[in-house]
DRENTIGU-662872 format. One record per residue (C-alpha): residue number from 1; x, y, z; residue in three letters. Coordinates in nm, 3 decimals, padded with zeros to 5 digits. Layout:
NUM;X;Y;Z;ALA
...
***
This chain:
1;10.053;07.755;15.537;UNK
2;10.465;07.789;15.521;UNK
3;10.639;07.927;15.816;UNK
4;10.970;08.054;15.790;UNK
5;11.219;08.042;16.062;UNK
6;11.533;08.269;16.078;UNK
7;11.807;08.385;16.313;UNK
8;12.075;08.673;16.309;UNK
9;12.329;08.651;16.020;UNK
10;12.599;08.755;16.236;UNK
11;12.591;08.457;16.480;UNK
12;12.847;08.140;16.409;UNK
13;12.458;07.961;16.399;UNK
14;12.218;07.819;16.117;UNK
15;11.877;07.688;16.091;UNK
16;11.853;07.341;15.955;UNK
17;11.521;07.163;15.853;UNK
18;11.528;06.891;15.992;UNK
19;11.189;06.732;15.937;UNK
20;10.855;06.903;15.757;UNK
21;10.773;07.192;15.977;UNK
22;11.087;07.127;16.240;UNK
23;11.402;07.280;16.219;UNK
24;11.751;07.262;16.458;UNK
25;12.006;07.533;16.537;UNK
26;12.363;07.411;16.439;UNK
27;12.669;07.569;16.456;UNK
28;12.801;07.770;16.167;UNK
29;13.158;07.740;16.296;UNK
30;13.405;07.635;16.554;UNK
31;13.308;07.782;16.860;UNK
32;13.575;07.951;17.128;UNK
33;13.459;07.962;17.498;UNK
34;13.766;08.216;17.531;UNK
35;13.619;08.448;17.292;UNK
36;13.258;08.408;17.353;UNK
37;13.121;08.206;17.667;UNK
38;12.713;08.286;17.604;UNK
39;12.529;08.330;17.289;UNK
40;12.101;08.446;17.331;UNK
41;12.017;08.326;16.931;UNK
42;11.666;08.448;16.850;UNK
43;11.492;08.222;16.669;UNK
44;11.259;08.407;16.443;UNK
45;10.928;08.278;16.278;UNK
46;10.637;08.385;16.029;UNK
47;10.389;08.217;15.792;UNK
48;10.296;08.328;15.469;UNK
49;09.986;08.502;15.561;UNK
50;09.845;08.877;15.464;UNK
51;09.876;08.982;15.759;UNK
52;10.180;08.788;15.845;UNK
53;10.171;08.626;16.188;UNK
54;10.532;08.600;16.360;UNK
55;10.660;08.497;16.681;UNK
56;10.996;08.474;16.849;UNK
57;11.191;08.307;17.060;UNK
58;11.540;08.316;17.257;UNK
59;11.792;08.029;17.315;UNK
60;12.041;08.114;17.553;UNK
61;12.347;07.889;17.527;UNK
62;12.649;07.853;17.698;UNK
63;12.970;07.731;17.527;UNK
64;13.170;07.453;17.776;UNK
65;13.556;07.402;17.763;UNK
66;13.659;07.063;17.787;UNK
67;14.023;07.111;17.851;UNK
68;13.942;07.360;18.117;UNK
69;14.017;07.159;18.468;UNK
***
């Protein structure tokens, strides 16, 4: 069946489908280390199914500065 994957709207991420059934988390935006250092994105996913099955999971990500010495 068709799974659907989805994360938070709020987040300066998006879900790209990259490939069939695989998908990447991108950035939405130009990211600030000064204003945000850590992001946990939940990645969301469910099939099509009656029940639905779904299943999560949590990328925790850490922006880097490179003009910080």
């Amino acid at each position: 069946g068709e799974v659907r994957c989805s994360i938070a709207e709020r987040l300066p991420f998006r879900l790209e489908k990259s490939f069939e059934d695989y998908y990447r988390v991108v950035t939405a935006r130009e990211l600030d280390r000064e204003e945000v250092s850590e992001y946990n994105v939940t990645v969301r996913a469910a099939d099509g199914g009656s029940p639905a099955l779904r299943s999560g999971a949590v990328l925790a990500l850490r922006v880097l500065d490179v003009n910080d010495n």
